[in-house]
N, C-alpha and C positions, 0 to 999 in steps of 0.2 A: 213536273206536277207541282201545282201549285196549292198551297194554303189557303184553307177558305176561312173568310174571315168570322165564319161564326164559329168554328173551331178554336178561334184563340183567343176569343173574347172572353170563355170557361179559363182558360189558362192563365190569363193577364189578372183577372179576377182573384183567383186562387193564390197566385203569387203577389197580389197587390195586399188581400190576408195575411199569408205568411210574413210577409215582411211588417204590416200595420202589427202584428202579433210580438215578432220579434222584438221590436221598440218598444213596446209597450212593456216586455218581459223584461228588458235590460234595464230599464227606467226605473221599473218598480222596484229591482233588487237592488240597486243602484240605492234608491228611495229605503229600503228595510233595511241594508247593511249601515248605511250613514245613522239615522236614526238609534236602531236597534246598537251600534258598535258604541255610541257614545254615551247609552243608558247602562250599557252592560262594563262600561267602564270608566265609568264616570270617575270612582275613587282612584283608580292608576292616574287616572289624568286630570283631578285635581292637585298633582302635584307639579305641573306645569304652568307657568304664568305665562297669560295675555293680556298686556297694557295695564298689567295690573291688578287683571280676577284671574281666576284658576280659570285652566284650558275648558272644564267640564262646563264652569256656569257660561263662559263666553259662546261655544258652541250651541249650549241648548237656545241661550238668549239671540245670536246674531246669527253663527255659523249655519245652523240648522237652515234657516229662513233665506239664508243665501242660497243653498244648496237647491232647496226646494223652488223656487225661483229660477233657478240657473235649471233644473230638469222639466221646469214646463215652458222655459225658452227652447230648449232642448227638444224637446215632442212637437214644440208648432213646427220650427225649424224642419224638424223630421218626415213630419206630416205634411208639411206642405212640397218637399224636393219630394216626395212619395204620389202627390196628389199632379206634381206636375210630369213627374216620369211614366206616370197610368193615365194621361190627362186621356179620358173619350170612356174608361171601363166603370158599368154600372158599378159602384162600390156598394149600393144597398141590397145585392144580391136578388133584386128580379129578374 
């Protein structure tokens, strides 16, 4: 018996979701822990020096912006090895 292929195209679909969901959930916590962890201790980790400023100011000033940067290389990245392994399933859900 074989799989008819309008049967798997709901499923490819579905899972093409899941997974576009996934990344997006990891990315964004990823994105709040970084942010959120360096606001919330900024004073612990003004007692560390980078080239010269404390750890806090270097992160919000350079670190931060790398991070952020490097998570939306991160998602095209993602999005598109996602985009080539579903290549043929409607992704706008008609």
């Amino acid at each position: 018996m074989t799989s008819s292929p309008l049967k798997s195209v709901p499923v490819k679909h579905a899972t093409y979701w899941q997974l576009t969901r996934r990344l997006t959930l990891i990315l964004l916590s990823v994105w709040f822990l970084a942010t959120f962890g360096v606001i919330f201790f900024a004073r612990e980790l003004s007692g560390v020096s980078l080239f010269g400023w404390p750890f806090s100011f270097y992160m919000a000033a350079q670190g931060l912006t790398l991070i952020y940067v490097i998570l939306v290389a991160v998602y095209a990245w993602g999005m598109r090895h996602l985009d080539k392994t579903f290549n043929g399933v409607d992704t706008n859900g008609q």
